[in-house]
C-alpha positions as CSV (number, residue, x, y, z in Angstrom):
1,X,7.6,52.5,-19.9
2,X,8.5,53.9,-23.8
3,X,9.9,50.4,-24.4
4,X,9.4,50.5,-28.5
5,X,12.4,53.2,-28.7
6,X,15.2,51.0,-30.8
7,X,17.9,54.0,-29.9
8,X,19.1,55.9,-27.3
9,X,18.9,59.1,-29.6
10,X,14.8,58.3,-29.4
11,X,14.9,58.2,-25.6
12,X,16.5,61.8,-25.5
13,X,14.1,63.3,-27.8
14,X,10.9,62.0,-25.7
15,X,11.8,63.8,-22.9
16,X,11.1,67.0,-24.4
17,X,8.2,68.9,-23.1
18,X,8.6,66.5,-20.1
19,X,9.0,69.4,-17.2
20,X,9.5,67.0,-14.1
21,X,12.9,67.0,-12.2
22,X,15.0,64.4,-13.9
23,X,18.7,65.0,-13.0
24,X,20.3,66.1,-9.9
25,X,23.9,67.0,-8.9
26,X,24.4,68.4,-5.0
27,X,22.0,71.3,-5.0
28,X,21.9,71.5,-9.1
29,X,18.5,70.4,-10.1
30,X,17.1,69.9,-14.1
31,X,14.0,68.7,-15.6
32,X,14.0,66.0,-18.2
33,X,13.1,69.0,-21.1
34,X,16.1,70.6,-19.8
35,X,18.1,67.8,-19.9
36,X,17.0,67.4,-23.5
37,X,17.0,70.6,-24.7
38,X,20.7,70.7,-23.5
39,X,21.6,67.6,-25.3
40,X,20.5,69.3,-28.3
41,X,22.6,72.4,-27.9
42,X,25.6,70.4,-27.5
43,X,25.1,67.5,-30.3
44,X,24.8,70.7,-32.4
45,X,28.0,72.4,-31.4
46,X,29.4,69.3,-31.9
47,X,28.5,69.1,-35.3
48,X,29.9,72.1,-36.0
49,X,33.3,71.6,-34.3
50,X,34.3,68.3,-35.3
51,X,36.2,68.3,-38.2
52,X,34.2,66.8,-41.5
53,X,36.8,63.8,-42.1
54,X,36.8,62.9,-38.6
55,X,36.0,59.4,-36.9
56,X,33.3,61.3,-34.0
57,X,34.7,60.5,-31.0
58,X,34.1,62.9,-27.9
59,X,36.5,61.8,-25.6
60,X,35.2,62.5,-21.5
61,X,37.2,63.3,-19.0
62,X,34.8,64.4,-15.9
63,X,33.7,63.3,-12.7
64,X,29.6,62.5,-12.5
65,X,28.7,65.8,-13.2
66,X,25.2,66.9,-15.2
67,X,27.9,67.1,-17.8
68,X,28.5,64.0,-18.3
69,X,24.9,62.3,-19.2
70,X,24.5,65.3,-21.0
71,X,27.1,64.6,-23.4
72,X,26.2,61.1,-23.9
73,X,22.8,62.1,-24.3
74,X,24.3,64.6,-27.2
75,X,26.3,62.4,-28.7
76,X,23.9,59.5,-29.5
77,X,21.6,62.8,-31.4
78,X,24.5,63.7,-33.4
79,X,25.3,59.9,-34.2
80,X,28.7,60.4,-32.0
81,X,30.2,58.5,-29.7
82,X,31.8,58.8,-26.3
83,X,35.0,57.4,-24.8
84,X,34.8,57.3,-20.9
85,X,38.7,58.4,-20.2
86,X,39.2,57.0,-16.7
87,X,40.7,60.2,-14.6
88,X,43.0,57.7,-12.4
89,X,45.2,57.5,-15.3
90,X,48.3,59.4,-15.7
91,X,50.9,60.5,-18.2
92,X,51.7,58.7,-21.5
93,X,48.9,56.1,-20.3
94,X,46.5,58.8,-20.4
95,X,47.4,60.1,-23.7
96,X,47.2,56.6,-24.9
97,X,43.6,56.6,-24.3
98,X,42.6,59.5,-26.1
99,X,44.9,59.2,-28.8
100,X,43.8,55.8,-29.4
101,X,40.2,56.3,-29.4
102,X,40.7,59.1,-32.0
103,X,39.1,61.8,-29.6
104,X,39.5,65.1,-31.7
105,X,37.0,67.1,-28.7
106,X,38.0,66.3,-25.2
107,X,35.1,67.6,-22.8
108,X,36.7,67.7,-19.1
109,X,36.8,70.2,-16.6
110,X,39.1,73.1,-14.6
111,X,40.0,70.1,-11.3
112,X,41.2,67.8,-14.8
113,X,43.3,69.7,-16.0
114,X,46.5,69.5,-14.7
115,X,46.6,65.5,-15.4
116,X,46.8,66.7,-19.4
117,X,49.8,69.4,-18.3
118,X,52.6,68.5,-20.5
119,X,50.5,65.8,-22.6
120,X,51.1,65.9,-26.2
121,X,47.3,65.6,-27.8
122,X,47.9,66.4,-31.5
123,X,44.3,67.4,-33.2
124,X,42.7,67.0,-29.6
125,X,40.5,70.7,-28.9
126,X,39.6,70.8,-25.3
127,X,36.0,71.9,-23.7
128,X,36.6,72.7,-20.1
129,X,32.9,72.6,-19.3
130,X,33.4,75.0,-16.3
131,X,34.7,78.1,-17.6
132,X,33.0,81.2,-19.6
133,X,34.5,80.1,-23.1
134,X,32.3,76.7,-22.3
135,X,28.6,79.2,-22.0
136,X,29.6,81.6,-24.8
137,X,30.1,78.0,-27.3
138,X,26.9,76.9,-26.3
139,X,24.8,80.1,-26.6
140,X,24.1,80.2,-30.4
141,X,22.7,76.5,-30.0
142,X,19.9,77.7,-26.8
143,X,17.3,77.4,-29.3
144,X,18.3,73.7,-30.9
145,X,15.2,71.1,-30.8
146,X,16.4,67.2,-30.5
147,X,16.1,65.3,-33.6
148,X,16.4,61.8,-33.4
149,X,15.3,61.1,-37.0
150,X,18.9,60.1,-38.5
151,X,19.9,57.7,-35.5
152,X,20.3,54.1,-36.2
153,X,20.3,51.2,-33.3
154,X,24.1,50.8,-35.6
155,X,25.6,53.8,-34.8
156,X,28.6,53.7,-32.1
157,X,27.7,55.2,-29.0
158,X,30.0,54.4,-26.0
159,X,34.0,53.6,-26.3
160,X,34.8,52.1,-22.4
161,X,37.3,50.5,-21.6
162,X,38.0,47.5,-19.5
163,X,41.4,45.4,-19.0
164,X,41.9,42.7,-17.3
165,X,45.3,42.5,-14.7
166,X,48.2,42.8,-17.9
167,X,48.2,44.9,-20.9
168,X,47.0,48.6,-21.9
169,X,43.0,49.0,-21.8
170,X,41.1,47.8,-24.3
171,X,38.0,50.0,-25.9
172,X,35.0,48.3,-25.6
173,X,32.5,49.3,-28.4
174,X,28.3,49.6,-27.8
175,X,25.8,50.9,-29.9
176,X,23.2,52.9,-29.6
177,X,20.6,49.5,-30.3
178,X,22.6,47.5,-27.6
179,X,22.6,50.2,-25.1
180,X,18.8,51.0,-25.6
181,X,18.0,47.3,-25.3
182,X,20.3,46.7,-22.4
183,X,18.5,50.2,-20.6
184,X,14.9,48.5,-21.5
185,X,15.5,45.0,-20.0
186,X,16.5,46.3,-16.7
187,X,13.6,48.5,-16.5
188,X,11.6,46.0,-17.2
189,X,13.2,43.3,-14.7
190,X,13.3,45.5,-11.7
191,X,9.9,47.5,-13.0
192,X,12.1,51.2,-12.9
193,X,9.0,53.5,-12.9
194,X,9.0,57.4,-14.3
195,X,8.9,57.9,-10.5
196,X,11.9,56.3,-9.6
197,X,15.5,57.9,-8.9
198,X,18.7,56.1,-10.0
199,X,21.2,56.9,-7.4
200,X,24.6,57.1,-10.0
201,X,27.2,57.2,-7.0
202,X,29.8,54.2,-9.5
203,X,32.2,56.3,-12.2
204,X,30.5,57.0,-15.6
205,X,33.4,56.3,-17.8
206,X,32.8,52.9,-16.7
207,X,30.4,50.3,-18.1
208,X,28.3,49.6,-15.2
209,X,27.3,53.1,-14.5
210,X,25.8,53.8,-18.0
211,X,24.6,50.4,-19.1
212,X,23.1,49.3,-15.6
213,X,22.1,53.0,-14.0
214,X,21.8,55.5,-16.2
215,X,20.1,53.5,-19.4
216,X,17.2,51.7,-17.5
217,X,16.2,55.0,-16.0
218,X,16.1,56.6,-19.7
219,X,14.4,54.2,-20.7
220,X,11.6,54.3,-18.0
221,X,11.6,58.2,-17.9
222,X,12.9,58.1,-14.1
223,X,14.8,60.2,-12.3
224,X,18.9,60.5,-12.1
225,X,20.6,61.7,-9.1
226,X,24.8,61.9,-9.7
227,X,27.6,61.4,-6.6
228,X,30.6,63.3,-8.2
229,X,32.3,60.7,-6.6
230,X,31.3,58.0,-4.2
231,X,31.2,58.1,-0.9
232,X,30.4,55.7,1.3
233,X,30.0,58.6,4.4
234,X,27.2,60.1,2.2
235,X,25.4,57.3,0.4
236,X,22.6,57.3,3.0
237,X,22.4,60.9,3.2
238,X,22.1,61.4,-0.7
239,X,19.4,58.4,-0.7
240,X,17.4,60.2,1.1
241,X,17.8,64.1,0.0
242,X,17.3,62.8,-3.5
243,X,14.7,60.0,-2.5
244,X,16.6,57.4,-4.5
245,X,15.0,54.3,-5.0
246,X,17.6,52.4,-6.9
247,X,21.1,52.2,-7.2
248,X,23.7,50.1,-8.7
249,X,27.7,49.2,-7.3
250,X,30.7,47.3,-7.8
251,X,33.4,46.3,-6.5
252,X,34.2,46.9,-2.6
253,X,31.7,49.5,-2.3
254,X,29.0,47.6,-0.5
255,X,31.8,46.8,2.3
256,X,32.6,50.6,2.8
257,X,28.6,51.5,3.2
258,X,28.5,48.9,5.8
259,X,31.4,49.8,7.5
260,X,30.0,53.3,8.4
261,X,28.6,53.8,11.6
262,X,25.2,52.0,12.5
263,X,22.1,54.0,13.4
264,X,18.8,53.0,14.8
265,X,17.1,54.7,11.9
266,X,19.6,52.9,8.7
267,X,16.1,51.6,7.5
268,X,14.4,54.6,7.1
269,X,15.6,55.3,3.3
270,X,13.2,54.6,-0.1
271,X,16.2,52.4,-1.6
272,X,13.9,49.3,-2.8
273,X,16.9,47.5,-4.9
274,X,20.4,47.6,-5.4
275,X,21.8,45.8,-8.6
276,X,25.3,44.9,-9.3
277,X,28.2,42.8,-8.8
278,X,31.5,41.3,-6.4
279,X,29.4,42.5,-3.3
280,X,29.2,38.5,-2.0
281,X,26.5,36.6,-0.2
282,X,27.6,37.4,3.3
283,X,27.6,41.2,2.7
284,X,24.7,40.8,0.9
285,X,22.7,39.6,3.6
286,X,24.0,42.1,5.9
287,X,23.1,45.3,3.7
288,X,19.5,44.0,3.6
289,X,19.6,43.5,7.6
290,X,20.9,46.8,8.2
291,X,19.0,48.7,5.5
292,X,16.3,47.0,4.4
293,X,17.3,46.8,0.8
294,X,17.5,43.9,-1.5
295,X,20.5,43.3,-3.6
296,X,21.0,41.9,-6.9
297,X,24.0,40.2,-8.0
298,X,23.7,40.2,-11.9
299,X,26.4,39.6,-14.4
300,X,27.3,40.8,-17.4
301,X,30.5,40.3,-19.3
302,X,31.9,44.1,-19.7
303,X,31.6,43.9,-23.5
304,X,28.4,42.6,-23.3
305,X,29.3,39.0,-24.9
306,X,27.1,37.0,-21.8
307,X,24.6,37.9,-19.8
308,X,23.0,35.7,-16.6
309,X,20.0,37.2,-15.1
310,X,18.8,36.6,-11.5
311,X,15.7,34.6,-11.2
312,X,13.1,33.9,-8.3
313,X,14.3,30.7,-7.1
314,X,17.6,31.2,-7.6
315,X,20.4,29.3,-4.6
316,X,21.8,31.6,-2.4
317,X,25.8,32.4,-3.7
318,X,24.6,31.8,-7.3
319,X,24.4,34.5,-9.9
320,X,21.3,33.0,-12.2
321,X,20.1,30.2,-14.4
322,X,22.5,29.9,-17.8
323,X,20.5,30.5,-20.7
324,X,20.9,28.4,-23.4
325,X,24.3,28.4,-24.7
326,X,25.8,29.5,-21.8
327,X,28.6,26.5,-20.9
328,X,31.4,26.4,-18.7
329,X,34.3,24.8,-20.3
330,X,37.3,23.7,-18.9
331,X,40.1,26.3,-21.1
332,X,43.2,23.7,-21.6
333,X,40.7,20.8,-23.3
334,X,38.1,23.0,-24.3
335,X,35.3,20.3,-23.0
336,X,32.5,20.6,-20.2
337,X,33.4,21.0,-16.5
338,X,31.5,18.7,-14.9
339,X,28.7,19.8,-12.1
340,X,29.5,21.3,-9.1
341,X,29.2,19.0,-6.0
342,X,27.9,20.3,-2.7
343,X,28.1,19.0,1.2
344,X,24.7,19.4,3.0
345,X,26.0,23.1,4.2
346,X,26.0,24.0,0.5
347,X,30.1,24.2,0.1
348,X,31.8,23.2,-3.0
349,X,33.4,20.3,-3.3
350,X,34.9,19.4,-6.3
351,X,35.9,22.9,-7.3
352,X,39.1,22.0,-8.7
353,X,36.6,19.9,-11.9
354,X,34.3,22.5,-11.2
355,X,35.4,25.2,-12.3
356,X,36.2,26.6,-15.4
357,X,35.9,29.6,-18.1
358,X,31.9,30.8,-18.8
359,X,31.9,30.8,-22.9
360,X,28.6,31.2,-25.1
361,X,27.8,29.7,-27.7
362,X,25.1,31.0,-28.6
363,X,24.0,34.6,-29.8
364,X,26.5,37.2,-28.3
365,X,25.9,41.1,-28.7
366,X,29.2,41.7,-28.6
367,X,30.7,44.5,-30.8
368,X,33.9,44.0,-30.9
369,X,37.1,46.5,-29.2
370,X,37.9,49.6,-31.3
371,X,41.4,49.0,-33.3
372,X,42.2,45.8,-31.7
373,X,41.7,42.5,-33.2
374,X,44.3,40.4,-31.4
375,X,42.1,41.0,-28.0
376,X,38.7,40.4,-30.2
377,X,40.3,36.8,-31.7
378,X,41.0,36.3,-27.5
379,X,37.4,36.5,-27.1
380,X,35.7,35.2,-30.1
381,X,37.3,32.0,-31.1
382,X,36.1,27.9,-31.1
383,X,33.1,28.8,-31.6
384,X,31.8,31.0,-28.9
385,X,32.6,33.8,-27.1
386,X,35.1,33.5,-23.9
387,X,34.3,35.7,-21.0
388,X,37.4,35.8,-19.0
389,X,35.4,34.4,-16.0
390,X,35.2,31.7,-14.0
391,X,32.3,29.8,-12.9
392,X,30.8,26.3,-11.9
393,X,27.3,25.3,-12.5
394,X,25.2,23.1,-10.8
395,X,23.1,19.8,-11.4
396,X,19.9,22.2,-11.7
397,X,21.9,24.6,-14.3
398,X,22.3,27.7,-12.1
399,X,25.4,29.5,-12.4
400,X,27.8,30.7,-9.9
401,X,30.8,33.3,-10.0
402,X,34.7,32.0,-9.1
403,X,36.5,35.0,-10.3
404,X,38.7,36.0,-13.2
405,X,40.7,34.0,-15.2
406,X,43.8,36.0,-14.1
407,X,43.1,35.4,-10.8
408,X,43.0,30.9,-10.7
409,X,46.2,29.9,-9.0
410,X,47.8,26.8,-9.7
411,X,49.1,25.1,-6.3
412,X,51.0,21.6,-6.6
413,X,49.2,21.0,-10.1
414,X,45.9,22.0,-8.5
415,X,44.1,24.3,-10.2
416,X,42.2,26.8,-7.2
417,X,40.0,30.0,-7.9
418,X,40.7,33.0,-6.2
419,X,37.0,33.7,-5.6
420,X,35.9,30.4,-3.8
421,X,39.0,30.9,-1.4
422,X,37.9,34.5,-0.9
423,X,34.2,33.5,-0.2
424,X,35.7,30.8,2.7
425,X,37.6,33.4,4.0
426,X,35.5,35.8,4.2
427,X,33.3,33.9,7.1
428,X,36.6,34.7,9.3
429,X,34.7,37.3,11.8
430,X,38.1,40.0,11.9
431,X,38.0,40.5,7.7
432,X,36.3,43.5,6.6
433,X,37.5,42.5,3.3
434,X,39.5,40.0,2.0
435,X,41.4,39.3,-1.6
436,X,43.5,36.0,-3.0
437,X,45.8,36.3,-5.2
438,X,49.0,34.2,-6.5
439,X,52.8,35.0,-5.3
440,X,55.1,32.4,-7.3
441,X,56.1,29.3,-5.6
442,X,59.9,28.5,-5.3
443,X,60.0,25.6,-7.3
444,X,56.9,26.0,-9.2
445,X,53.4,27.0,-9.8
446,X,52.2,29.4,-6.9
447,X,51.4,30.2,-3.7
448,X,48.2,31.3,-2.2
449,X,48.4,34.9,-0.4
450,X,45.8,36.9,0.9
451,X,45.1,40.6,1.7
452,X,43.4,41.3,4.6
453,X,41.8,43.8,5.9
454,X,40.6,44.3,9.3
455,X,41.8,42.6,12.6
456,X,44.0,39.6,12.5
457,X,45.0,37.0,15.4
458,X,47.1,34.4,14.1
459,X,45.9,31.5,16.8
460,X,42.4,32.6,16.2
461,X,42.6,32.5,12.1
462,X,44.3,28.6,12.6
463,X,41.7,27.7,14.2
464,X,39.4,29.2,12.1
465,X,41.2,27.6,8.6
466,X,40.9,24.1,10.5
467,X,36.9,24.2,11.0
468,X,36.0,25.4,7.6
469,X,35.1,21.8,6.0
470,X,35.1,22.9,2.1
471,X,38.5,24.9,2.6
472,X,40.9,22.2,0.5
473,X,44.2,20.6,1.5
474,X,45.9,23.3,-0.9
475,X,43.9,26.9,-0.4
476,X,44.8,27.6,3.1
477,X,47.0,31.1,2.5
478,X,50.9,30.3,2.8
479,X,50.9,34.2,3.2
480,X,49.1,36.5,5.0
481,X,48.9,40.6,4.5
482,X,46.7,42.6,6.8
483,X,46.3,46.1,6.0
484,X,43.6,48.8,7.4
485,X,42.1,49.1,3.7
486,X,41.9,47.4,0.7
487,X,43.7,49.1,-1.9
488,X,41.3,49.7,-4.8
489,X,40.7,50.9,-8.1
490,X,38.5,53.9,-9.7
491,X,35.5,51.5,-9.9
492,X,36.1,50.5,-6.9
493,X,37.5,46.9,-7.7
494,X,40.1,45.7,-5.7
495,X,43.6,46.4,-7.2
496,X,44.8,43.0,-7.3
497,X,47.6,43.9,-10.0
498,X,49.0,46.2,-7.0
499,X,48.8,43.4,-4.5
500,X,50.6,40.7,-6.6
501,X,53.0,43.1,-7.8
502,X,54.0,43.8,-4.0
503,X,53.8,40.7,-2.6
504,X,55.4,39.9,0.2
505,X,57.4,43.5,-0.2
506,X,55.0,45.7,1.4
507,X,55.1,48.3,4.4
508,X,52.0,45.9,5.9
509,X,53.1,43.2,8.1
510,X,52.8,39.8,6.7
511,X,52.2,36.4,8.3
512,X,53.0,33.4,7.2
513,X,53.0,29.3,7.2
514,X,56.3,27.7,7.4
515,X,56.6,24.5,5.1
516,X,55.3,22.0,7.7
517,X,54.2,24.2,10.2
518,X,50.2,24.2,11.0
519,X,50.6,28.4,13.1
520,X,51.1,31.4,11.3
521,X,54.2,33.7,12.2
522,X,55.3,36.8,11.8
523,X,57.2,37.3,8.4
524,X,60.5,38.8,9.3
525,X,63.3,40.1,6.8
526,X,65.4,37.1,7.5
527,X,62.4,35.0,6.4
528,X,61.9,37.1,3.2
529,X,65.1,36.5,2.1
530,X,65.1,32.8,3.1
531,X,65.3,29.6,0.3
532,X,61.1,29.0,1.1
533,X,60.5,32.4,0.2
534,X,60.8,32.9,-3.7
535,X,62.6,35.8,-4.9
536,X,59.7,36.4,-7.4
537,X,57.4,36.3,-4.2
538,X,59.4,39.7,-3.0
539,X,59.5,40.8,-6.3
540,X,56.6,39.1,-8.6
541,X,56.7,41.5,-11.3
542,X,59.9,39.4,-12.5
543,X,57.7,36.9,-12.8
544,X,54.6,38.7,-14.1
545,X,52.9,41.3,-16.1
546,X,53.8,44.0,-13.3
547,X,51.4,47.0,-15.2
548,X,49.3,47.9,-12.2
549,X,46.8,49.9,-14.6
550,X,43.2,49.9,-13.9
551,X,41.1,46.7,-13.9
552,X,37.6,46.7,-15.8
């Protein structure tokens, strides 16, 4: 592994000369001196088309395309950067995006373009990187060599963005140092050889994709093979035409592999490791069962501000030692959350102390958001740097995940964490998937309800709450939503801003707990309109932030 490159410029460059197959796309195949030769033709068309005075910023609008690495590849040799624009987004949000990153080149393609009909992009020259215009811009650059000489580990390389449940996006900022470093400790933690494939099947405008996929393999000289999007039909299927040997996820999609269609021959793939996040212990197990194939959770704040790494000897359920500096404080006193307390099954206890916001305080490689310093004071204050995550810790310092910040609900003054709910709930055998989230209370605080997807018997989940020992007095779901599929977002994340912003007014049937009753019922329109049923509860987003954009 090339591990003394200190930018991602250098990376590119090395790969020149190197004539083994480095990047696939369905049947489109390049070597790694193609890939590199092509980066140079494009960082040098894209010094000659952006404008002298202007911030370089090439904004991205494509699916996982040989385009896309391509063009980040480009712009860390002509010192640019890249905004990921997420193509979920729509209208004026969309606009927002670019305009705010500055973008004066937008690099999409021809299936893009009608999201930008009617969008007014002042300044903003668009390279549709499918049509003949696209070829005849690049064929005066065939002959340009990489040169990584004027790269600095400073210079801005990626723009993504990442939001939380309220408020517009915000642009996360990584260099080309930071990306580079990030790229060589995964290769070296899961030993990515030049022989390995990187399966990139997550979005690239997002974080995960680039940082925890597409840098480690640069880095090690492997192979990457692209899903234009991901599918969980064909994730076996490209494994194996590709011989993948690594790939990373997040959100739901572990769920939707497994819920494909078993065959007697699942293990016959060269997957060795998976690496990612939100997939949980129980599915977890159950992907290595069916395929073979270790899984990793890892963390890593979006911006980069804390890092826990898995270790051998890590618990099962828990994410990785904290390194020094890592602390989980409780946010309203700003003191230490006591250790987590277990029964002998291994259930928390005392999640309520528990639990509380992962802050370090010790070095962060954050960079900062581009053009917003009110969200960079939310995150950098009191000495340390606050994640937006929840976590407890136990007596022997390992660290385990309990969600967002957004999503802790506050049930008769008991603080609760979405994620610990989720994990009990998802032992119920009918849930294919499951998400907790808060629907206000009528007099105050919330109320726990839950999505659920799969098959639901209202006797049989009763009986189920009653035998779970670590489910507390005050989680049990008041509500109940059962739906065929989770409603998620590009990143496949759950869309938990859509859920609360439904609530109870959704086309799913709902069940629910009377005050005092132990069974769950059928939520009728009489109900709905009821005194125990808030109005907010129908209607949360006169209660909430109701922006349903895109979480991180």
């Amino acid at each position: 592994m090339e591990s003394e490159a200190r930018t991602v410029a250098e990376l590119v460059a090395r790969r020149w000369g190197d004539h083994r197959p480095g990047l696939w796309c369905g049947q489109a195949a390049l070597t790694h001196h193609e890939v590199a030769a092509g980066a140079a033709a494009r960082a040098a068309l894209l010094a000659d088309l952006l404008p002298r005075d202007a911030v370089p910023h090439v904004g991205v609008l494509l699916d996982n395309t040989p385009e896309y690495p391509l063009w980040l590849s480009a712009a860390a040799l002509a010192r640019a950067a890249v905004a990921g624009i997420n193509p979920t987004r729509r209208g004026a949000e969309l606009a927002r995006d670019i305009l705010h990153t500055e973008c004066r080149i937008l690099v999409t393609e021809q299936a893009h373009l009608p999201l930008l009909d009617g969008l007014a992009l002042p300044g903003v020259r668009l390279l549709v990187t499918d049509a003949r215009e696209y070829d005849d811009l690049l064929a005066p650059y065939a002959d340009a060599r990489p040169d990584a000489s004027r790269a600095t580990p400073a210079d801005r390389l990626l723009l993504y963005f990442t939001s939380g449940s309220t408020g517009a996006p915000k642009a996360a900022l990584c260099s080309q140092g930071r990306l580079a470093a990030a790229g060589r400790s995964l290769a070296g933690q899961f030993r990515v050889r030049p022989d390995d494939v990187h399966y990139v099947c997550m979005p690239m405008f997002h974080g995960n994709a680039v940082i925890a996929d597409w840098a480690p393999a640069l880095c090690a000289g492997a192979g990457v093979a692209l899903r234009r999007r991901f599918s969980a039909s064909r994730f076996l299927a490209d494994v194996r035409e590709y011989g993948a040997t690594y790939f990373t996820y997040v959100g739901r999609a572990v769920q939707y592999v497994l819920a494909t269609e078993e065959r007697p021959d699942d293990r016959d793939n060269p997957l060795r490791l998976g690496f990612g996040t939100e997939a949980g212990a129980v599915d977890a197990a159950a992907f290595e069962r069916r395929f073979g194939v270790r899984l990793v959770e890892g963390y890593g704040s979006s911006e980069g501000g804390a890092a826990i790494q898995w270790r051998p000897g890590t618990p099962p359920g828990a994410v990785g030692p904290a390194v020094p500096g890592l602390v989980v404080l409780d946010p309203e006193t700003g003191k230490e959350c006591p250790s987590a307390v277990f029964d002998p099954a291994g259930r928390l206890r005392n999640g309520d102390a528990a639990i509380g916001e992962l802050v370090n305080r010790g070095p962060s490689p954050f960079e900062g958001y581009w053009r917003n310093p009110a969200a960079e004071a939310e995150r950098r204050h009191d000495g340390g740097y606050w994640t937006g995550d929840l976590f407890y810790r136990d007596t022997d310092g390992y660290l385990y995940f309990a969600g967002r910040t957004d999503d802790r609900l506050r049930v008769d003054s008991e603080n609760l964490a979405a994620a610990v709910i989720e994990n009990i709930l998802a032992r119920y055998e009918g849930a294919h998937a499951v998400a907790v989230y808060a629907v206000p209370d009528p007099v105050t605080g919330d109320q726990v309800m839950a999505a659920l997807a799969g098959t639901f018997d209202p006797a049989a989940f009763t009986a189920f709450l009653d035998a779970q020992p670590d489910l507390g007095t005050k989680m049990a779901p008041r509500f109940v939503r059962v739906l065929d599929r989770m409603p998620v977002t590009a990143t496949n994340k759950i869309h938990r801003a859509r859920l609360r912003k439904e609530g109870v007014h959704c086309a799913d049937p709902v069940w629910w707990r009377p005050p005092g009753e132990k069974g769950y019922q059928r939520l009728t329109s009489v109900d709905a309109e009821g005194p125990l049923v808030s109005r907010e509860a129908l209607h949360p987003c006169a209660a909430r932030d109701s922006n349903p954009g895109p979480a991180d």
